[in-house]
C-alpha positions in Angstrom: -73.9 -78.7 -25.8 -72.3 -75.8 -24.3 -70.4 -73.4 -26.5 -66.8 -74.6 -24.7 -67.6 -78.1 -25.9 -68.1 -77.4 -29.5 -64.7 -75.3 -29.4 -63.2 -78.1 -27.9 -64.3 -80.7 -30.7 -63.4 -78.2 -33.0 -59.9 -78.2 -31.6 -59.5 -82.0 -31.6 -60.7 -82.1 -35.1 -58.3 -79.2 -36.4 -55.8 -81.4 -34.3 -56.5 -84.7 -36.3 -56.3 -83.2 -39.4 -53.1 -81.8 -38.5 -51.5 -84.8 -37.5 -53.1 -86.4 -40.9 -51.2 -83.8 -42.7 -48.4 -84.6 -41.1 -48.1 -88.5 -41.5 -48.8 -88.1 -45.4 -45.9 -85.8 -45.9 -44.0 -88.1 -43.8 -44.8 -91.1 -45.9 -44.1 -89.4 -49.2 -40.5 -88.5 -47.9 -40.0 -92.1 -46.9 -41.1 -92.5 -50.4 -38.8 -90.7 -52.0 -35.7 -91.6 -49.8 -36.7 -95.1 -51.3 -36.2 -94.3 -54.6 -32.8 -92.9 -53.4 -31.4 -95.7 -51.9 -29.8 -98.0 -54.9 -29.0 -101.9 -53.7 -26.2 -102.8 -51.5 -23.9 -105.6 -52.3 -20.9 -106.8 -51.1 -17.9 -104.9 -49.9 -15.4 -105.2 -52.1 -11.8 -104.4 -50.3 -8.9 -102.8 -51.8 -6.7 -105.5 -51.4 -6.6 -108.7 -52.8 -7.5 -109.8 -56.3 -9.1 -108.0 -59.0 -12.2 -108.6 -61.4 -10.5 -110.2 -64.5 -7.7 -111.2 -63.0 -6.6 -115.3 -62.7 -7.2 -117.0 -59.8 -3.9 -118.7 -58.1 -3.7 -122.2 -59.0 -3.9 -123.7 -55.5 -4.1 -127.3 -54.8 -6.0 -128.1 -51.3 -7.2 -131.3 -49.5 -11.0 -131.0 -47.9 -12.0 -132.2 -44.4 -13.1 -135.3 -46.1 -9.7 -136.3 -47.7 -10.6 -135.1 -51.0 -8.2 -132.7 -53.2 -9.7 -129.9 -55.2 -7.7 -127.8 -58.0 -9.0 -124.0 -57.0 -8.3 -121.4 -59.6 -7.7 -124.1 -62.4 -11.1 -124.2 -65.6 -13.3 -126.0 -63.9 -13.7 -130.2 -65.2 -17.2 -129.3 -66.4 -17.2 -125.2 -66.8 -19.4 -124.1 -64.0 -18.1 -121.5 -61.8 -17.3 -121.8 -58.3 -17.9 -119.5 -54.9 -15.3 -119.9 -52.3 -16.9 -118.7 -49.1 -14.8 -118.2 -46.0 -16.7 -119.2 -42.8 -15.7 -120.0 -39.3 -17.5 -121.7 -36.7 -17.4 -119.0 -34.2 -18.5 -116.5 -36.9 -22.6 -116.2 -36.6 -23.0 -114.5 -39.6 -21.4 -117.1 -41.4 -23.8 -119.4 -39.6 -26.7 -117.5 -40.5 -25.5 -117.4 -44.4 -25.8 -121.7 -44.3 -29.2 -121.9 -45.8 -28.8 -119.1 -48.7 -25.5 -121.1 -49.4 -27.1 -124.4 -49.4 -30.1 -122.8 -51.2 -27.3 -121.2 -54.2 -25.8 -124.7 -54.4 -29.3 -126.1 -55.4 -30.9 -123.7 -57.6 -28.6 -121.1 -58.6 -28.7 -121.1 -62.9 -26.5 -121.3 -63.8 -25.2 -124.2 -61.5 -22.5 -122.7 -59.4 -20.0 -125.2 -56.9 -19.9 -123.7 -53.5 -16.5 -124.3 -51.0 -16.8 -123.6 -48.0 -13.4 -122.4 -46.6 -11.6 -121.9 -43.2 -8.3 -122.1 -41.5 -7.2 -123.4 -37.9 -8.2 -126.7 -35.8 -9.2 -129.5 -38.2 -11.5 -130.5 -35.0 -12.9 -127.6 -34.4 -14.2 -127.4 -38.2 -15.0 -131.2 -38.6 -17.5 -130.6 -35.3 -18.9 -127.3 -36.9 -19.7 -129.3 -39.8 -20.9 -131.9 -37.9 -23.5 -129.4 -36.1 -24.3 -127.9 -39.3 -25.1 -130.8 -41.5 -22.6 -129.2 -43.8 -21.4 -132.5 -45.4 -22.7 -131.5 -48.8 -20.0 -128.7 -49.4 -16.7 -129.2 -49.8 -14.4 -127.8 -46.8 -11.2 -126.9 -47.2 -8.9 -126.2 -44.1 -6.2 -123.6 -46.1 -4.7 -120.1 -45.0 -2.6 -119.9 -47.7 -6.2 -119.9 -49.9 -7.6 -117.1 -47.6 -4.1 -115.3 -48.4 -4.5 -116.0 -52.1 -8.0 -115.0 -52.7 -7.4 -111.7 -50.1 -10.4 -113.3 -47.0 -9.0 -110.6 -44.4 -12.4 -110.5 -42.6 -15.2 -112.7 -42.7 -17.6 -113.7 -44.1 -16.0 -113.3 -47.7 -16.6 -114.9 -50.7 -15.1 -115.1 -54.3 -16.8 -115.7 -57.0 -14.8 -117.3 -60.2 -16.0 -118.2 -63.5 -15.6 -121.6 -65.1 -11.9 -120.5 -66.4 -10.2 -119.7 -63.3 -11.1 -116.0 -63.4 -12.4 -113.9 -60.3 -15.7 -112.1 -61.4 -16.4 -110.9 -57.6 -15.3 -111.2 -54.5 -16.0 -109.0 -50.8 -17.6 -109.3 -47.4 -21.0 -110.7 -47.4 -23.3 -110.2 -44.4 -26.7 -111.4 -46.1 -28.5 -113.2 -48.5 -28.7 -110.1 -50.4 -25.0 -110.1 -50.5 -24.4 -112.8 -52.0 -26.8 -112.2 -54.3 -24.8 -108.9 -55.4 -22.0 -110.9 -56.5 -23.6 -112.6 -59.2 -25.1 -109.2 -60.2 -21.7 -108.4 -60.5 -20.5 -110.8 -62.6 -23.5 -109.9 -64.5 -22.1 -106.6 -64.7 -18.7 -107.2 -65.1 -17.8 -105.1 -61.9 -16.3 -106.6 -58.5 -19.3 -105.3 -56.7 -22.3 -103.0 -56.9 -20.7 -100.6 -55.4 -18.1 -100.3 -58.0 -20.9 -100.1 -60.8 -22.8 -97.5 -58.9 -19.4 -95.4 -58.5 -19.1 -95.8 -62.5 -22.7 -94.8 -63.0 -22.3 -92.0 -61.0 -24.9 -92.7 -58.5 -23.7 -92.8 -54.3 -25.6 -94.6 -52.1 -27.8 -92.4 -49.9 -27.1 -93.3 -45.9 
């Protein structure tokens, strides 16, 4: 092999190790904005109610004909999320199975409400579409008003007394999870715990 050939190996080698060098320092930054990033939960707004304080005692009629006591102890002490959905929302839609999937298996057993305002048509044929039959669902403004749903999706989360121990906007599965987290916690969202810890969120 000529001498130019062996310079040129040489050059593609000294290139592969180069670009070599490069990923690894790459990956160990990705690494370390890892560690960085702290969980995202719901967001909690400024309005509306706060952790601690009593739910309003509404009384509301579901789709079905039923009448539910929201904000009142609960008859058997289990605490209750109140999700606000709408049929033209597709997050909300996309939310369905983790909700259906909290109903079922969340320990401890939590009630989930399903909650909307507008057309009692409209929502009996989104139900209708999304199998929804299982969940109670309430056609109320004056609830979204009480329990401060300005945008959806938002849930609230209250204890088996009546209280709120989360509430905010929820775009995922990993959302919702946060609220019980928060509950855990005793904070309105992770957010809130993160600000009291100190720690920001890195973007």
């Amino acid at each position: 092999m000529s001498a130019a050939g062996w310079i040129a190996i040489s050059a593609l080698w000294a290139v592969v190790i180069g670009l070599a060098l490069v990923v690894l320092a790459l990956a160990r930054q990705v690494g370390v904005l890892h560690e960085r990033l702290q969980p995202v939960g719901a967001l909690s707004l400024a309005r509306g109610l706060k952790v601690g304080d009593p739910s309003p005692r509404l009384e509301v009629a579901t789709l079905a004909g039923d009448t539910l006591q929201i904000g009142a102890p609960h008859p058997h002490g289990v605490d209750t999320l109140v999700m606000f959905v709408s049929p033209s929302c597709p997050v909300c839609k996309s939310l369905l199975p983790a909700l259906r999937s909290i109903r079922r298996s969340e320990k401890p057993r939590v009630e989930v409400i399903l909650a909307s305002d507008g057309p009692a048509a409209e929502h009996a044929g989104f139900v209708a579409a999304e199998s929804l039959q299982e969940f109670p669902y309430v056609l109320s403004e004056r609830l979204g008003l009480a329990l401060g749903a300005g945008r959806l999706p938002h849930a609230v989360l209250l204890d088996g007394g009546g209280i709120v121990r989360a509430s905010g906007l929820v775009n995922s599965r990993e959302h919702l999870d946060s609220l019980f987290e928060a509950r855990e916690r005793g904070v309105a969202s992770l957010q809130e715990y993160l600000e009291r810890v100190g720690i920001r969120n890195v973007a």
